[in-house]
C-alpha positions in Angstrom: -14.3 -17.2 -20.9 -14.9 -17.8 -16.8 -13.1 -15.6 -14.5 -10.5 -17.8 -13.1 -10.8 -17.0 -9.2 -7.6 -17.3 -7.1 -6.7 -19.4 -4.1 -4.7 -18.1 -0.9 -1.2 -18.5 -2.8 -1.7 -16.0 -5.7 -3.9 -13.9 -3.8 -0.6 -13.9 -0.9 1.5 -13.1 -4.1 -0.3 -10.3 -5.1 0.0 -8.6 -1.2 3.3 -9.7 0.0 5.2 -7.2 -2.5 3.0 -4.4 -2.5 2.8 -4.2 1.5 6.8 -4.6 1.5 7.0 -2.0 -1.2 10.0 0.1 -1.6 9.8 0.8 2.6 11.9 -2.5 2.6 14.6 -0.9 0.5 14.4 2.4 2.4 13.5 1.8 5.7 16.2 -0.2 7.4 18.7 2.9 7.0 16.0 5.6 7.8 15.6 3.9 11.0 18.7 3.0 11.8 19.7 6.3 11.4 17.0 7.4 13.8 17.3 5.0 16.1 20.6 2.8 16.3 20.5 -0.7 17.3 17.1 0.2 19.2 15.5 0.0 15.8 14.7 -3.7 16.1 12.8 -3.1 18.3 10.5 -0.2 16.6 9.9 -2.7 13.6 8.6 -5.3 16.2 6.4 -2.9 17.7 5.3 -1.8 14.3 4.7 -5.1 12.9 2.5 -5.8 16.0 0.4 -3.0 15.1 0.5 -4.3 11.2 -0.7 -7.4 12.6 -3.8 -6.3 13.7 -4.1 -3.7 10.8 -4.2 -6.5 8.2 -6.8 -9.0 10.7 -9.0 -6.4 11.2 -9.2 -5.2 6.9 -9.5 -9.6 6.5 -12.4 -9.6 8.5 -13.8 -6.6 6.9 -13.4 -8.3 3.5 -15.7 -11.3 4.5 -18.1 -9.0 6.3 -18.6 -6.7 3.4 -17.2 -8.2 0.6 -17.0 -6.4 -2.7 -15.4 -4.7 -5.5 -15.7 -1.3 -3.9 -13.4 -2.8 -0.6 -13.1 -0.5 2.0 -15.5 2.3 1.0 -18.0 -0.3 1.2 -17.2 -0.8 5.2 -17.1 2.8 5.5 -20.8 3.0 4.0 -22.1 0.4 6.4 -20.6 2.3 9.4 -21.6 6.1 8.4 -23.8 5.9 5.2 -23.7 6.2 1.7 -22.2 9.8 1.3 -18.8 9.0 3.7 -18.5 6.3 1.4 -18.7 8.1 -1.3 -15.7 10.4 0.5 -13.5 7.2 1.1 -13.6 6.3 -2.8 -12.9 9.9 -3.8 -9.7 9.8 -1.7 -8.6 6.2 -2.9 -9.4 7.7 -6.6 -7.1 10.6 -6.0 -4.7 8.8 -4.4 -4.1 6.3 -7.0 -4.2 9.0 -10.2 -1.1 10.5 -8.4 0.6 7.9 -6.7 1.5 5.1 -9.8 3.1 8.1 -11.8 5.5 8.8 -8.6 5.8 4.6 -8.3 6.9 4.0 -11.9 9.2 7.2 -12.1 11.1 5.5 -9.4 11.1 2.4 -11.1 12.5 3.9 -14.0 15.4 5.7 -12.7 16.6 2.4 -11.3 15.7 0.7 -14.5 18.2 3.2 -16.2 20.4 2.5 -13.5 20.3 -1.0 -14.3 20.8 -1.3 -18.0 23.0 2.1 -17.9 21.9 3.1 -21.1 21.8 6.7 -22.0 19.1 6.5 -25.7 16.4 6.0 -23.5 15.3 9.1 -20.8 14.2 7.3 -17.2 10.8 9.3 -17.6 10.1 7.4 -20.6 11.4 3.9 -18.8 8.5 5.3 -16.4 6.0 5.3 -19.2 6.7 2.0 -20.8 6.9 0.3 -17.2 3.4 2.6 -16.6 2.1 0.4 -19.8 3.4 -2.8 -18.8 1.2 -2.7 -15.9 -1.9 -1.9 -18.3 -1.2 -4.8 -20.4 -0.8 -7.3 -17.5 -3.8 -5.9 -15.9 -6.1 -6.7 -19.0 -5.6 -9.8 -18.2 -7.7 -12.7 -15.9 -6.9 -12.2 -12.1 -5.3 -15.7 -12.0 -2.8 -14.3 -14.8 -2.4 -11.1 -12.7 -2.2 -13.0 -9.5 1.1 -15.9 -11.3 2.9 -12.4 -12.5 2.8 -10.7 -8.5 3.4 -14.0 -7.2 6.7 -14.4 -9.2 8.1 -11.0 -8.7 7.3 -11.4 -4.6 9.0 -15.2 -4.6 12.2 -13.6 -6.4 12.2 -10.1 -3.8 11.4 -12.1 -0.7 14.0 -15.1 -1.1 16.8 -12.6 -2.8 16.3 -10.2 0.3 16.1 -13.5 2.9 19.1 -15.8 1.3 21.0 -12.4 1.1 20.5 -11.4 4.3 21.0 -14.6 6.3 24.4 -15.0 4.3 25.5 -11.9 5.6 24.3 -12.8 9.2 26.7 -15.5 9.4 29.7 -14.5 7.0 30.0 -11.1 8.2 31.8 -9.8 11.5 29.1 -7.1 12.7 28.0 -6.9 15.9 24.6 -5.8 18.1 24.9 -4.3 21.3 22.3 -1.7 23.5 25.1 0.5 24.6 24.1 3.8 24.1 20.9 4.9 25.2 18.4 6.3 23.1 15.2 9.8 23.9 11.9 8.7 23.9 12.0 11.5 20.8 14.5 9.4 18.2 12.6 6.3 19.3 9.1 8.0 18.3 10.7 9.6 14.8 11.5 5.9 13.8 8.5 4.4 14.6 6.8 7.7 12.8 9.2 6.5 9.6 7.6 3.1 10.2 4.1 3.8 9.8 4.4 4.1 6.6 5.3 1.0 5.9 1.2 -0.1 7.5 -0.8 1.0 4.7 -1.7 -1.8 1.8 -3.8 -4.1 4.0 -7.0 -1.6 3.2 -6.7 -3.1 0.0 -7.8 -6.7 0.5 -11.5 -5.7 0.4 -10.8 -4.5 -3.0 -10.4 -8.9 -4.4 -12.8 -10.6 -1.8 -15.1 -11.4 -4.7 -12.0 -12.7 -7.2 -11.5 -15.6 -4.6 -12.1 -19.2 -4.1 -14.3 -19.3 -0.9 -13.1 -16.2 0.4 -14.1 -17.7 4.1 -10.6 -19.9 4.1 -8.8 -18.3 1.5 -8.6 -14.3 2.8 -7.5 -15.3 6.3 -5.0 -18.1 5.1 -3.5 -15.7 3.0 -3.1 -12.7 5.5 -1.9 -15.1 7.9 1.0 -16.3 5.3 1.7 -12.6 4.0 1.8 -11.0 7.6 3.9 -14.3 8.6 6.3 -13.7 5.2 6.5 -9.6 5.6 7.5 -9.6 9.0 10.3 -12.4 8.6 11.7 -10.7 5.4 11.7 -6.6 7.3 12.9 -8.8 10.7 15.9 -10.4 9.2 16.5 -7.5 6.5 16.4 -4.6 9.6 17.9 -6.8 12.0 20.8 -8.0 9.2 21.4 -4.0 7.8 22.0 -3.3 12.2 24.8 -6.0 12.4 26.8 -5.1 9.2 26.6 -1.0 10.0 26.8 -0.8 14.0 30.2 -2.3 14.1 32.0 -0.6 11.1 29.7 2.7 11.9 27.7 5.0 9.7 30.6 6.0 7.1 28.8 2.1 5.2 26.9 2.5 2.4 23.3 3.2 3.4 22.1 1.1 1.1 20.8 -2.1 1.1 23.4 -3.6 -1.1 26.0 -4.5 1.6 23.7 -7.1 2.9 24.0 -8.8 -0.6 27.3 -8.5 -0.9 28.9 -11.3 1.0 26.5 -13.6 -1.4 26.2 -11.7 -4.9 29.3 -9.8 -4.7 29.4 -7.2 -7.4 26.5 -8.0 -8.7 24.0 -6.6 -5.5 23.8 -3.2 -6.7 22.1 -4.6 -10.0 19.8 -7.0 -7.8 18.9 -4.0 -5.1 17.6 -1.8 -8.3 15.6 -5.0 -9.9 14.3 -5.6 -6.3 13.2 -2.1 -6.6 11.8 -2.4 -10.3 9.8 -5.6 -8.8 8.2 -3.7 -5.6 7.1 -0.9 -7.8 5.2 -3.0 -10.5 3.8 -4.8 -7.6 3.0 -2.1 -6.1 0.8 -0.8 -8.8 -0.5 -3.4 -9.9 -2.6 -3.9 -6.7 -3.5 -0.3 -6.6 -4.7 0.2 -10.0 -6.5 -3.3 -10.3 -8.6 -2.2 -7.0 -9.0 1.1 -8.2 -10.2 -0.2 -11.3 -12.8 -2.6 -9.7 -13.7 0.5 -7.4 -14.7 2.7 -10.4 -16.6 -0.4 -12.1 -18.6 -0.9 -8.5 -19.7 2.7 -8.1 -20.4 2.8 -11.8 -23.0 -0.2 -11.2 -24.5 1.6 -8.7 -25.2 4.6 -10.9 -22.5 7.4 -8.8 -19.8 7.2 -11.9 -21.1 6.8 -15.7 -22.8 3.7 -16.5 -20.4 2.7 -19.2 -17.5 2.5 -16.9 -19.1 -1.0 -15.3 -18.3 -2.8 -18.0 -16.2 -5.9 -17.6 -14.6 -7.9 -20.5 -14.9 -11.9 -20.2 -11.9 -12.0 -17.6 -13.5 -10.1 -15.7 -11.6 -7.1 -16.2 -13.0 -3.6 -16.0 -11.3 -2.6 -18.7 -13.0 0.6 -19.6 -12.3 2.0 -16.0 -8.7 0.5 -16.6 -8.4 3.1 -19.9 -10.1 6.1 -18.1 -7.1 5.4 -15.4 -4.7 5.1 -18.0 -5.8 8.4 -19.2 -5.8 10.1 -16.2 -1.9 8.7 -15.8 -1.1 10.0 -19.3 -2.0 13.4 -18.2 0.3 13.4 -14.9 2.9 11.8 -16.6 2.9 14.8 -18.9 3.0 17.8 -16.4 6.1 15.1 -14.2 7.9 14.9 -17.7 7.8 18.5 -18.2 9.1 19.1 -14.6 5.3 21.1 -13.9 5.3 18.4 -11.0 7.8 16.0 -8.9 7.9 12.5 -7.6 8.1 14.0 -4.2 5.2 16.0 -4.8 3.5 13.4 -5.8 4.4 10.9 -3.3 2.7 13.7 -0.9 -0.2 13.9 -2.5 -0.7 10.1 -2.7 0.5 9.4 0.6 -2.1 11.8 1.9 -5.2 10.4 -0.1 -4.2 7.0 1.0 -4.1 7.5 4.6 -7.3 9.3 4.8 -8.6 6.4 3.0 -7.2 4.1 5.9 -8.5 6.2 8.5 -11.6 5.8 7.5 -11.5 2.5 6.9 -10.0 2.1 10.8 -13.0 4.3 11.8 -15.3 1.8 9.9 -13.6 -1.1 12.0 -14.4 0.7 15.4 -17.5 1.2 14.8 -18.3 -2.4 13.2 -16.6 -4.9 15.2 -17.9 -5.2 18.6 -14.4 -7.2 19.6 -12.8 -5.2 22.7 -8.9 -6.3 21.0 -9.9 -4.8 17.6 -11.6 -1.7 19.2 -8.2 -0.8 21.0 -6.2 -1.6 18.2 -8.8 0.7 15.6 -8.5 3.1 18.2 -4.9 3.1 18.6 -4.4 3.0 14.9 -6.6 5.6 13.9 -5.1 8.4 16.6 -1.3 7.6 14.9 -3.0 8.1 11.2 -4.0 11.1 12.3 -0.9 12.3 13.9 0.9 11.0 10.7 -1.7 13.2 8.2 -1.3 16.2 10.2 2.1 16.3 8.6 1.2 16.6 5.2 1.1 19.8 3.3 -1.0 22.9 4.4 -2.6 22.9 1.3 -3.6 19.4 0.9 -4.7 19.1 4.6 -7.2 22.1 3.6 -8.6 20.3 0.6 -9.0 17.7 2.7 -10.7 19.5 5.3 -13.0 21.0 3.1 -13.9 18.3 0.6 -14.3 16.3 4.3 -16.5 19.1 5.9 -19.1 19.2 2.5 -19.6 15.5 2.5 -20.0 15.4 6.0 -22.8 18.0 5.5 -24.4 15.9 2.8 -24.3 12.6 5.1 -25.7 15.0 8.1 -28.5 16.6 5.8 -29.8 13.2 4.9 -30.5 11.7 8.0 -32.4 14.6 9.4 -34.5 14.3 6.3 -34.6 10.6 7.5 -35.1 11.8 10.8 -37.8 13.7 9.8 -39.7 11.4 7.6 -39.8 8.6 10.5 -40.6 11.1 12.9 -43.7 12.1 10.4 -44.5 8.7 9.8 -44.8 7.8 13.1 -47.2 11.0 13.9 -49.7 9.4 11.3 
């Protein structure tokens, strides 16, 4: 059978709810918190910066298009063993991460159904194999499954939201001021909610001509993300800064007005939804990833093998296997979600940073430059909060490649330098 490529819509689909993720569900109160009714305007500066963030990783998609995605960018701007670096940290980053994604989903699954036969940790697991099975399947099939589950989260959250906006007595007012420190702290909270776009690169090849197709659907997912965290952030301020903090800090007020008792259920669904989303992309790049750097002989030959859709299925199993095994030590309490989450969340953003590095290097536009520049000093600043531990892996797993990457182009050096003797 013929891959089935995928035009702008599907390919939108399969961004718009990963990118949102659950940051949409816990955001709006985090920053709020932080930063009262000043935290409108910390999600427009953010989404600014996400703006350029996800033009600058579309570009890089049609510059250097591949299966590999970013590390492929990365290779172009500092050679073969840096790349090598930026796939080892999307690797890790995606054998912990799902297992922390899908435990969330299924403690609000067993929220949801309230059933007690059925432990959440194994809700995790069957959610964990849900993914697998949709993921066998062509990118266009993948692509109509993410596209369905981003329609339902965006107009629930939008409908909702609006309703509230105009049913509800709230209120929005600037009164109190706010430190340049609480101000900061939220837009810290809100860098988060940047990382995803590196992941474009990952699908340049499963497009119909990727030229029109990856900017049309950045454009439309940017344009989509920022109206749903806009009116969801700016709708969660009106309800809670007139009736105070004493509100549920959940989302589920801002459905209530419309859906009544039934917004709790629809908040943990939402929830359910952005996690498979969220994996889905992740895994399925991951996947390719493995498959690209198994072509190219730095992974075991066999693990480039794709079935007739297209699918690298044998990387998908060596994934699932890795998952198995974290699921196990989570299930037997060895490790958390939050510990996970931490390891994940560190992996990913030195996998951004270097693909931000990449972009400073490659584009020779002076708006991109500042924004690269700009973006890679706060992923920085954010990694430097990550555990002491994991920043020294980091550092040292960092340092050796670094080594490698220096040691070959003196020997480069050094041969051209001979060559040119003779």
């Amino acid at each position: 059978m013929r891959n089935r490529k995928i035009g702008f819509l599907l390919l939108s689909g399969l961004m718009i709810g990963p990118i949102l993720g659950s940051g949409i569900i816990i955001l709006p109160p985090a920053v709020y918190e932080t930063a009262g009714n000043y935290a409108i305007f910390a999600w427009i500066i953010m989404l600014s910066l996400s703006l350029i963030f996800a033009l600058m990783f579309g570009k890089l998609s049609l510059m250097i298009p591949g299966d590999s995605g970013v590390p492929l960018a990365v290779e172009r701007a500092f050679g073969s063993h840096i790349k090598n670096l930026s796939a080892i940290f999307f690797l890790l980053a995606v054998c912990f991460g799902p297992i922390a994604v899908t435990g969330t989903a299924g403690h609000y699954l067993q929220l949801l159904t309230k059933q007690t036969f059925f432990d959440e940790k194994w809700l995790a697991l069957g959610i964990l194999c849900l993914v697998y099975i949709v993921l066998t399947r062509s990118i266009a099939d993948v692509g109509k499954f993410a596209f369905f589950m981003s329609s339902f989260i965006v107009l629930t959250l939008i409908v909702g939201s609006i309703h509230t906006l105009f049913t509800v007595d709230g209120s929005f007012t600037l009164g109190n001021q706010i430190t340049v420190t609480d101000f900061g702290e939220s837009l810290l909270l809100l860098f988060w909610a940047l990382i995803g776009w590196e992941v474009i690169g990952s699908y340049s090849l499963e497009v119909k001509t990727p030229e029109r197709t990856i900017p049309r659907a950045v454009i439309l997912s940017f344009s989509i993300i920022a109206i749903v965290s806009l009116i969801v952030a700016f709708a969660f301020q009106w309800v809670h800064s007139k009736n105070g903090n004493g509100m549920d800090q959940s989302l589920a007020p801002l459905l209530q007005s419309l859906f009544g008792s039934w917004s709790t259920p629809i908040i943990s669904t939402i929830t359910i939804a952005l996690c498979i989303s969220t994996i889905l992309l992740v895994i399925g790049a991951v996947s390719r990833l493995i498959a690209d750097q198994a072509k190219n002989g730095l992974l075991p030959s066999w693990l480039s093998f794709k079935s007739k859709n297209n699918v690298a299925t044998r990387a998908l199993f060596s994934l699932f296997s890795i998952h198995v095994i974290v699921f196990i030590l989570y299930f037997n309490d060895l490790v958390t979600i939050q510990t996970l989450v931490a390891i994940a969340n560190a992996f990913f953003l030195c996998n951004a940073l270097l693909g931000v590095l990449a972009c400073l290097r490659l584009f020779d536009s002076l708006f991109f430059k500042i924004g690269a520049f700009i973006l890679s000093l706060c992923f920085l600043g954010i990694l430097l909060f990550s555990s002491p531990i994991i920043l020294g892996i980091i550092t040292l797993v960092s340092c050796y490649f670094i080594w490698l990457q220096r040691r070959d182009s003196k020997k480069l050096h050094d041969q051209m330098i001979r060559v040119g003797n003779e």
